[in-house]
C-alpha positions in Angstrom: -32.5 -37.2 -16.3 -29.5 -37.0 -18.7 -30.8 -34.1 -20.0 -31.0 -32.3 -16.6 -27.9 -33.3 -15.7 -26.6 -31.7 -19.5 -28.1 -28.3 -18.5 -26.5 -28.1 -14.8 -23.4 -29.2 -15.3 -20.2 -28.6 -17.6 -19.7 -30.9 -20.4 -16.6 -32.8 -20.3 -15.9 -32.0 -24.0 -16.5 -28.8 -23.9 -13.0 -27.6 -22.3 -11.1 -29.4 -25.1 -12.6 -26.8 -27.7 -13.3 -23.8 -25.4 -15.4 -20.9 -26.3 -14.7 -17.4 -25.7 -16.5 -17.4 -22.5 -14.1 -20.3 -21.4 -11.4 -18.0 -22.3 -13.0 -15.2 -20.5 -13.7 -16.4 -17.6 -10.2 -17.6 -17.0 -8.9 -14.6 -17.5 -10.9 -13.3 -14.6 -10.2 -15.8 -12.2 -7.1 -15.7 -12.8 -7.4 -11.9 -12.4 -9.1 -12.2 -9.0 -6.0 -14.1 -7.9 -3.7 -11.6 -8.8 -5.8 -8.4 -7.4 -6.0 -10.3 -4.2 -2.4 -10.4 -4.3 -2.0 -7.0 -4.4 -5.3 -6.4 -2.5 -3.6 -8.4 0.8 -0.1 -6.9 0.5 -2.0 -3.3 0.9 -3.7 -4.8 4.1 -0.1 -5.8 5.3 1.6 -2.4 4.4 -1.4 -0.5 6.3 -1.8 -3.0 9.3 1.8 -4.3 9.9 4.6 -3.6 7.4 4.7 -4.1 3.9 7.8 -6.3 4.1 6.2 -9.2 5.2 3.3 -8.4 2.5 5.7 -9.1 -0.1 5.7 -12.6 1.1 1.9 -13.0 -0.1 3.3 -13.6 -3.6 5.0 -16.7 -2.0 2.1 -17.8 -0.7 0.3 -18.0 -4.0 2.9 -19.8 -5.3 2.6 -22.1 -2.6 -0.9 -22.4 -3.1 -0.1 -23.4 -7.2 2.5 -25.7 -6.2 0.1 -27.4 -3.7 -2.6 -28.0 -5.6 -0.2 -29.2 -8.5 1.0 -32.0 -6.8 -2.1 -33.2 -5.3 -3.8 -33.3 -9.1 -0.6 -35.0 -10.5 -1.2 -36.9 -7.8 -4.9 -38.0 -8.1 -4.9 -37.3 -11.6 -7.3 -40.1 -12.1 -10.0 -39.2 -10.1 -9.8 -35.1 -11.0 -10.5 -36.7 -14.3 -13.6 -38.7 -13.4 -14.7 -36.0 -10.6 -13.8 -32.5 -12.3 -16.7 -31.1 -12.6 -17.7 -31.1 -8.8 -14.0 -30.4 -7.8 -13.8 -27.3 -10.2 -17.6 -26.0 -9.3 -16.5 -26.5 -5.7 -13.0 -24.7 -5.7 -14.5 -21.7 -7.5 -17.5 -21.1 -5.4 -14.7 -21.2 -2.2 -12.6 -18.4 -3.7 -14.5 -15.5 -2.5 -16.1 -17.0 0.6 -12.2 -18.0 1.6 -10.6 -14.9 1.0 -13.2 -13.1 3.3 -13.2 -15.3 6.3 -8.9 -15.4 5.9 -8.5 -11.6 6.1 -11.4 -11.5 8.7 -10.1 -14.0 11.4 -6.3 -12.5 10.5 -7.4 -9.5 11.8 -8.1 -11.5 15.0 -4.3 -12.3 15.3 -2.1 -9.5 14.5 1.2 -9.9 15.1 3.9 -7.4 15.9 7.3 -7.9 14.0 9.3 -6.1 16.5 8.7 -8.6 18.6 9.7 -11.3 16.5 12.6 -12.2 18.2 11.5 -11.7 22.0 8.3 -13.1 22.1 7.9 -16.8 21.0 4.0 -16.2 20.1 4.6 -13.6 17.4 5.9 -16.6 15.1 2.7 -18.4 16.2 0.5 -15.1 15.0 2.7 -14.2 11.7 2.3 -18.3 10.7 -1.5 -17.8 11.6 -1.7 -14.6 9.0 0.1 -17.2 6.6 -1.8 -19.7 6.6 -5.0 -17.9 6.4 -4.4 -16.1 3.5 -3.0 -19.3 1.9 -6.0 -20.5 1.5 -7.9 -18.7 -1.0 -4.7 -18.9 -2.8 -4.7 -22.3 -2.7 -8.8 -22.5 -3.9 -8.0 -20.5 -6.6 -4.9 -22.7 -7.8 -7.0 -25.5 -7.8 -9.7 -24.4 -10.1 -7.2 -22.9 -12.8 -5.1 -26.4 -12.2 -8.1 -28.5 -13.1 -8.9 -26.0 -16.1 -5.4 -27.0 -17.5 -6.2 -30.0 -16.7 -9.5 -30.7 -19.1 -7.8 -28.3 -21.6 -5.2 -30.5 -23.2 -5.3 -29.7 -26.7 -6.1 -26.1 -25.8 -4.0 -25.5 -23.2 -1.6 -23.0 -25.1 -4.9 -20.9 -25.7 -6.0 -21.1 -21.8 -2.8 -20.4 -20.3 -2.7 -17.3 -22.7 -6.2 -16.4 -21.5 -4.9 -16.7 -17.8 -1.7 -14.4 -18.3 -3.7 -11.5 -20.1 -6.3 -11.6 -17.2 -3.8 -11.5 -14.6 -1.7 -8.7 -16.2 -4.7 -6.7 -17.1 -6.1 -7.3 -13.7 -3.1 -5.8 -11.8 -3.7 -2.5 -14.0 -7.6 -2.6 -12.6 -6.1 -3.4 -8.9 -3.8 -0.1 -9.2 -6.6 1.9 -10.9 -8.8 1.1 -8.3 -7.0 1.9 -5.6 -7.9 5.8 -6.2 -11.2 4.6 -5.5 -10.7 1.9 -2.6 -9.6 2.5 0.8 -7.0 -0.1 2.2 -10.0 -1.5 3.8 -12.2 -2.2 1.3 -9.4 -3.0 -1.5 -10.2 -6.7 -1.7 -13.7 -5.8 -3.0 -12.1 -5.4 -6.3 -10.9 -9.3 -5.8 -14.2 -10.3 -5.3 -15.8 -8.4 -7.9 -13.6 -9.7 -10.7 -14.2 -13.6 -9.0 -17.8 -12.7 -9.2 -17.5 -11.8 -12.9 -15.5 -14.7 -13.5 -17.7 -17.3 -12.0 -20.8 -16.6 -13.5 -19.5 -16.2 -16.9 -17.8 -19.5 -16.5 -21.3 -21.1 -15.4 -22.8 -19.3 -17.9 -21.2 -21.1 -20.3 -21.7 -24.3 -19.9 -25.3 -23.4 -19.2 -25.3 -24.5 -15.5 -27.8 -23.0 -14.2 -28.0 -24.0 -10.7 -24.5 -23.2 -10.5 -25.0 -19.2 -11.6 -27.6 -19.2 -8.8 -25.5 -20.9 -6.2 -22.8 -18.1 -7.1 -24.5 -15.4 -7.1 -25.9 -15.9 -3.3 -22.2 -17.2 -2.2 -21.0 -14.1 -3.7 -23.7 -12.0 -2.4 -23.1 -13.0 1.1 -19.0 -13.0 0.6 -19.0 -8.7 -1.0 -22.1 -8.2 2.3 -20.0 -10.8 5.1 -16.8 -8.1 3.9 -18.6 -4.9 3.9 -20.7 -5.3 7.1 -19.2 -8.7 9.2 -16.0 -6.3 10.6 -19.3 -4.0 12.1 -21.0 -6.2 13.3 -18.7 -7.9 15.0 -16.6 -6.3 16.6 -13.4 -6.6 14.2 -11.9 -3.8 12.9 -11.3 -3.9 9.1 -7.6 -3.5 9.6 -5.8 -4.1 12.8 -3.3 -1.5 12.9 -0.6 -2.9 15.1 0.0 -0.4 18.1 3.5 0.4 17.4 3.0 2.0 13.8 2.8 5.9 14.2 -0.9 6.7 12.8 -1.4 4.2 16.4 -0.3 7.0 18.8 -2.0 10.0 16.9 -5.6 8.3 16.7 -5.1 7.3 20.5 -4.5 11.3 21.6 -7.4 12.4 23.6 -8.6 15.0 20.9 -6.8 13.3 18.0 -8.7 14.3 14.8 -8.0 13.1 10.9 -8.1 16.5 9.1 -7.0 14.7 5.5 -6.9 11.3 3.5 -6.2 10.8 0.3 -5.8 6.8 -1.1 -3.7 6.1 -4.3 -1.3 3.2 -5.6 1.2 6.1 -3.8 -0.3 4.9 -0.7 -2.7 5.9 2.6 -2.1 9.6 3.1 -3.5 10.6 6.3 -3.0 13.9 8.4 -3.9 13.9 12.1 -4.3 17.2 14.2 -3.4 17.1 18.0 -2.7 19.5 20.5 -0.6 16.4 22.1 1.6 16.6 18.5 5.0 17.0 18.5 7.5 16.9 16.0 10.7 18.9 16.3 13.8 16.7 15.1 17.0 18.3 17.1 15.1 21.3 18.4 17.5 22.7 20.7 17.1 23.1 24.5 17.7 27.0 24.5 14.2 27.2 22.3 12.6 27.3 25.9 14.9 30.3 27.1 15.2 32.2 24.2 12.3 33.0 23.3 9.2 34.4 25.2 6.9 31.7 24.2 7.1 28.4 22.2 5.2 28.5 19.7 1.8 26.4 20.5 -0.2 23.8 18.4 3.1 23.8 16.0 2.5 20.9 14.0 -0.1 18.3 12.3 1.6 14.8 11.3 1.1 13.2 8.0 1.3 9.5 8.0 1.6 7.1 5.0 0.3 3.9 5.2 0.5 4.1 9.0 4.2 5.3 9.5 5.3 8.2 10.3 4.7 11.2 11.4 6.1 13.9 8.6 5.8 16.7 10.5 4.1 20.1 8.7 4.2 22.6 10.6 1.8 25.7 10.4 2.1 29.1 9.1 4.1 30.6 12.1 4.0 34.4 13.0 6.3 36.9 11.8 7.0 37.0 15.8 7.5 33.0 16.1 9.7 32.7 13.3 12.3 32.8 15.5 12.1 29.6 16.5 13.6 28.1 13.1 16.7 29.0 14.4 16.7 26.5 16.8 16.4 24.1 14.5 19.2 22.1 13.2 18.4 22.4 9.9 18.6 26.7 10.3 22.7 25.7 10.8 24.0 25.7 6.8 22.0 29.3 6.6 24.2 30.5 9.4 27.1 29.5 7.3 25.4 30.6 3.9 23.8 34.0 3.4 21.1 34.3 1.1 22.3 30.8 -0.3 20.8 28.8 -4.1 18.9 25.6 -2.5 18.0 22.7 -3.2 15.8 20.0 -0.7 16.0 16.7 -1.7 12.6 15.7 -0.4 9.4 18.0 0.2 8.0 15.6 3.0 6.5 17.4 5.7 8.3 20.6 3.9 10.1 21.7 7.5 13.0 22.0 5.5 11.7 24.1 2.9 10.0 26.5 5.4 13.4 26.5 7.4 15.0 27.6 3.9 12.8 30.3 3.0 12.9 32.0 6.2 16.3 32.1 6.5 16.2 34.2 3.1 17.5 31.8 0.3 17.0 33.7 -3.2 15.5 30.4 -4.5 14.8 27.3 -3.4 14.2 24.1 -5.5 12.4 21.5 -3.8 11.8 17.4 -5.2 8.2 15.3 -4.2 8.4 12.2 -6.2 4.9 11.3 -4.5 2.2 13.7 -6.1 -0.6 12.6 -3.6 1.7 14.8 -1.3 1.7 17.8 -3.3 -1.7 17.2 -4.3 -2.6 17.4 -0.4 -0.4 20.6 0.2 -2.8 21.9 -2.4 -5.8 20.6 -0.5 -7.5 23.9 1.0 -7.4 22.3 4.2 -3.3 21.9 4.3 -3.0 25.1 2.4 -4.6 26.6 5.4 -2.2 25.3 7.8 0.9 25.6 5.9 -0.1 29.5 4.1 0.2 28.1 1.2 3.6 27.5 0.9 3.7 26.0 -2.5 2.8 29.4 -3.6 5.7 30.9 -2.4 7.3 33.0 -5.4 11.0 31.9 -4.4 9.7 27.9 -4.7 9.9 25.4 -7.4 8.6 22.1 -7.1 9.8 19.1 -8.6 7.9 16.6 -9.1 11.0 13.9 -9.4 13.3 12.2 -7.3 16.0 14.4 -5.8 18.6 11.9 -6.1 17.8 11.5 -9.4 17.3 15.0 -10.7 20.8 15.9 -8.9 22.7 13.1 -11.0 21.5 14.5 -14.3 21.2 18.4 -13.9 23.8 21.0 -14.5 23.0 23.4 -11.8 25.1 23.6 -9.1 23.7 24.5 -5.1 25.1 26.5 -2.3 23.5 24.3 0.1 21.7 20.9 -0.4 19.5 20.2 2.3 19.4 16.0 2.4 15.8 16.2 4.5 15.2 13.1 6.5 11.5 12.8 5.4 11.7 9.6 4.8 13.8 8.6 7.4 11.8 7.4 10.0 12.5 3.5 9.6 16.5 4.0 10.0 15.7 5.1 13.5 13.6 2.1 15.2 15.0 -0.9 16.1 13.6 -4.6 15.2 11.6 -5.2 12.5 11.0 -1.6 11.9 14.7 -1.2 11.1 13.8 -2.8 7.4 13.8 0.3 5.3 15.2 0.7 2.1 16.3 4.1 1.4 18.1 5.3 -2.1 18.8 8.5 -1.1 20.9 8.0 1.5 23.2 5.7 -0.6 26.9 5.7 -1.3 26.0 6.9 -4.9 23.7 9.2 -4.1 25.8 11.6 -1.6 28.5 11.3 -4.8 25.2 12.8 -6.7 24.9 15.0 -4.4 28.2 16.6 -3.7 28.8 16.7 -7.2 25.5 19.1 -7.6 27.5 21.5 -5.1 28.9 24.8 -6.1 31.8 25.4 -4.9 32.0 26.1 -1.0 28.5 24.3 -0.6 27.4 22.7 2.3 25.9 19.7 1.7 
C-alpha cells in the first residue's frame, strides 16, 4: 500500500531539494498566471474598456494576499494536508479561469452607466469576482510550493519570476497568432505544461491522467462551450463603436488584423458616415455628395477612424468642405506635417489641396501594414504610394520635439480623439498629444507664419 501511495503522490521531501522539473514547472504556473493576466485585460479592452482591465492585476494580487493569510493561517494543517491541497488547487486553475470568463460574459456591464444605474456596480463586482478566482487557485498552489520549499525557497521564487517574465514575452508573441477571443488559450496551454511536468515529477501518475482530461475538457469547454451555448466569446458592450457598424443592415468586416498593437478591424456600410465638421453647404454646392464615402476602422472596438475612398477627380471638391481644407486656404502649396496617419482624412485633405510634401507619423504599424493590405489599398488608391508622402513610423509628438525641420502647416489630426468626446466612462482617455508640452513641440516645429 505504501508503495502505491509513493508512486501517486508527491513526496513530502522532495520539495526541500527540488529537481529541475520542480523548478520547471513553477516557472510555468507561475507563467499561466501571468498570461492570464494579460489574456483577461485583452478581453476587457475588446468587450468593455481597457481601464477597468488594468484592475485585473489587482485582482491577482488579491488573490496572493488571500491565499497568504489563509495558509499563515492554517499553516499547520497545509503542512499535514499539502499534497491534496496543492494537487487540488492546480487541477482548478484552468477549469476556473474558463467557467469565470464564460459566465462574465453573461453579465456585462456598461461603465457609462456606472453612475445612473445602481446594477452596473452589481455586474462590474460580478466580472470581479469571477475572474478572482482562478487568480486566487493559482496563488494557492505557488503559496503551498513556498511553503514545502524552505531551504529552497530562494531557488523556487527565482524559478517563479523567470516563468512569469518569460511568459509575458510568449503572451505578446502570441497575440499575432490569437484573436481577443481565443487569447486565454495561451493561459491554458502553459498551465497544461505546467501541471503535467509537475506530476511528472513526483511520478504521480493518477494525477498526469486526471490533468490531462481536466485540461482536455477546460482548452474543448473554451473553444466550443461559447457555441454551443449560446454565449458569445466576448460580449461587446453596445455602446462601443465596432457595436453600431456590425448592427448595420448590410454591415460587412472587410479587414482584421490582431497584434500586441491591438484588434484592427474595418467595417464597410452603406449606412457609414464619418465626416468630422463637414459643412452644411456640401449639400448645395455641389451636384452630388459623394456616395458610399467611407469604411471605418475600429481598434479594439472604439472608433470609427474614418478612411475614406479614392474619390473622383469630379468629387474632390468635397474636401473643401471639410474643416481640415481651411489652413490650405490660408497656405498655398504649403511643407506638411500630420501628426497622426489614422484614418489618413487628413493626409488626403493635404495632398489634394496641393502641398509640395507632406510628412505623415503612424506610431502603430498594424495600421500601415493594413493601408498596404490589397484590400485597403483598393479603397484608399493606394495612397501610401503617393510620391509627395513620407511616412513615419514614430510618434508625431515625438519626432516634432527632436527634428530640425520646420512646417508651414501642422495638421494636429484628431485620430485618436474619439474618447475626449463621450461622456461617462468613455471620457477616460489618455492622450499625449494633445498635452501642454506637446503643442509647445509643436509650435516650435513651425516655420515662420505656420498655422498650426
Amino acid at each position: 500500500m505504501a508503495a502505491v501511495a509513493s508512486t501517486s503522490r508527491p513526496s513530502i521531501a522532495s520539495l526541500e531539494a527540488p529537481r529541475l522539473a520542480h523548478y520547471l514547472a513553477v516557472g510555468l504556473i507561475a507563467g499561466a498566471i501571468i498570461a492570464l493576466q494579460i489574456s483577461v485585460m485583452r478581453v476587457f479592452a475588446v468587450g468593455s474598456w481597457s481601464h477597468f482591465g488594468s484592475l485585473v492585476v489587482s485582482l491577482a494580487m488579491l488573490g496572493f494576499s488571500l491565499s497568504s493569510v489563509v495558509i499563515f493561517a492554517g499553516k499547520d494543517w497545509f503542512d499535514k494536508h499539502w499534497q491534496g491541497a496543492a494537487t487540488a488547487a492546480l487541477l482548478l486553475i484552468g477549469p476556473l479561469a474558463v467557467a469565470s470568463n464564460l459566465v462574465a460574459q453573461t453579465v456585462p456591464f456598461n461603465a457609462i452607466f456606472l453612475v445612473s444605474d445602481p446594477e452596473q456596480k452589481w455586474r462590474l463586482l460580478a466580472n470581479f469576482l469571477l475572474y478572482l478566482l482562478p487568480f486566487l487557485a493559482g496563488a494557492f498552489f505557488l503559496g503551498i510550493v513556498f511553503l514545502k520549499s524552505r531551504t529552497a525557497f530562494g531557488r523556487v521564487y527565482f524559478a517563479d519570476l523567470t516563468g512569469s517574465g518569460l511568459a509575458g514575452l510568449v503572451v505578446l508573441v502570441s497575440m499575432y497568432l490569437f484573436a481577443p477571443e481565443t487569447i486565454i488559450v495561451v493561459p491554458l496551454l502553459l498551465w497544461v505544461a505546467g501541471s503535467l511536468l509537475w506530476f511528472l515529477a513526483f511520478g504521480a501518475w493518477k494525477s498526469v491522467v486526471a490533468g490531462v482530461v481536466v485540461a482536455a475538457l477546460s482548452i474543448a469547454g473554451y473553444l466550443m462551450l461559447p457555441g454551443l451555448l449560446g454565449i458569445p466569446d466576448i460580449a461587446v458592450s453596445q455602446y462601443k463603436g465596432v457595436a453600431y457598424a456590425r448592427n448595420f443592415p448590410d454591415g460587412k468586416r472587410i479587414y482584421r488584423s490582431v497584434s500586441p498593437f491591438g484588434d484592427l478591424q474595418v467595417y464597410a456600410s452603406s449606412y457609414m458616415h464619418f465626416a468630422p465638421g463637414l459643412s452644411d453647404n456640401a449639400a448645395f454646392g455641389m451636384p452630388e455628395v459623394p456616395a458610399n464615402t467611407y469604411v471605418g476602422m475600429y481598434r479594439d472596438g472604439d472608433g470609427p477612424e474614418g478612411i475614406m475612398r479614392n474619390l473622383a477627380p469630379a468629387e474632390q471638391v468635397y474636401f473643401r468642405y471639410l474643416p481640415m481644407h481651411y489652413p490650405y486656404v490660408i497656405k498655398a502649396r504649403p511643407k506638411t506635417f500630420v501628426v497622426q496617419f489614422g484614418g489618413g482624412i487628413s493626409t488626403q485633405a493635404a495632398l489634394d489641396a496641393g502641398s509640395t510634401s507632406v510628412t505623415v507619423a503612424e506610431s502603430n504599424p498594424m495600421t500601415l501594414r493594413a493601408f498596404r493590405d490589397p484590400i485597403l489599398r483598393d479603397v484608399t488608391g493606394d495612397i501610401l504610394a503617393e510620391p509627395r508622402l513620407k511616412v513615419i513610423d514614430y510618434d508625431g509628438r515625438l519626432f516634432l520635439a527632436n527634428t530640425a525641420e520646420r512646417y508651414d502647416v501642422i495638421d494636429l489630426s484628431l485620430a485618436d480623439s474619439v474618447g475626449l468626446s463621450n461622456p461617462g466612462g468613455f471620457a477616460i482617455s489618455e492622450k499625449y498629444a494633445y498635452t501642454h508640452e506637446a503643442m509647445l513641440s509643436y509650435m516650435h516645429a513651425l516655420a515662420d507664419g505656420g498655422v498650426l
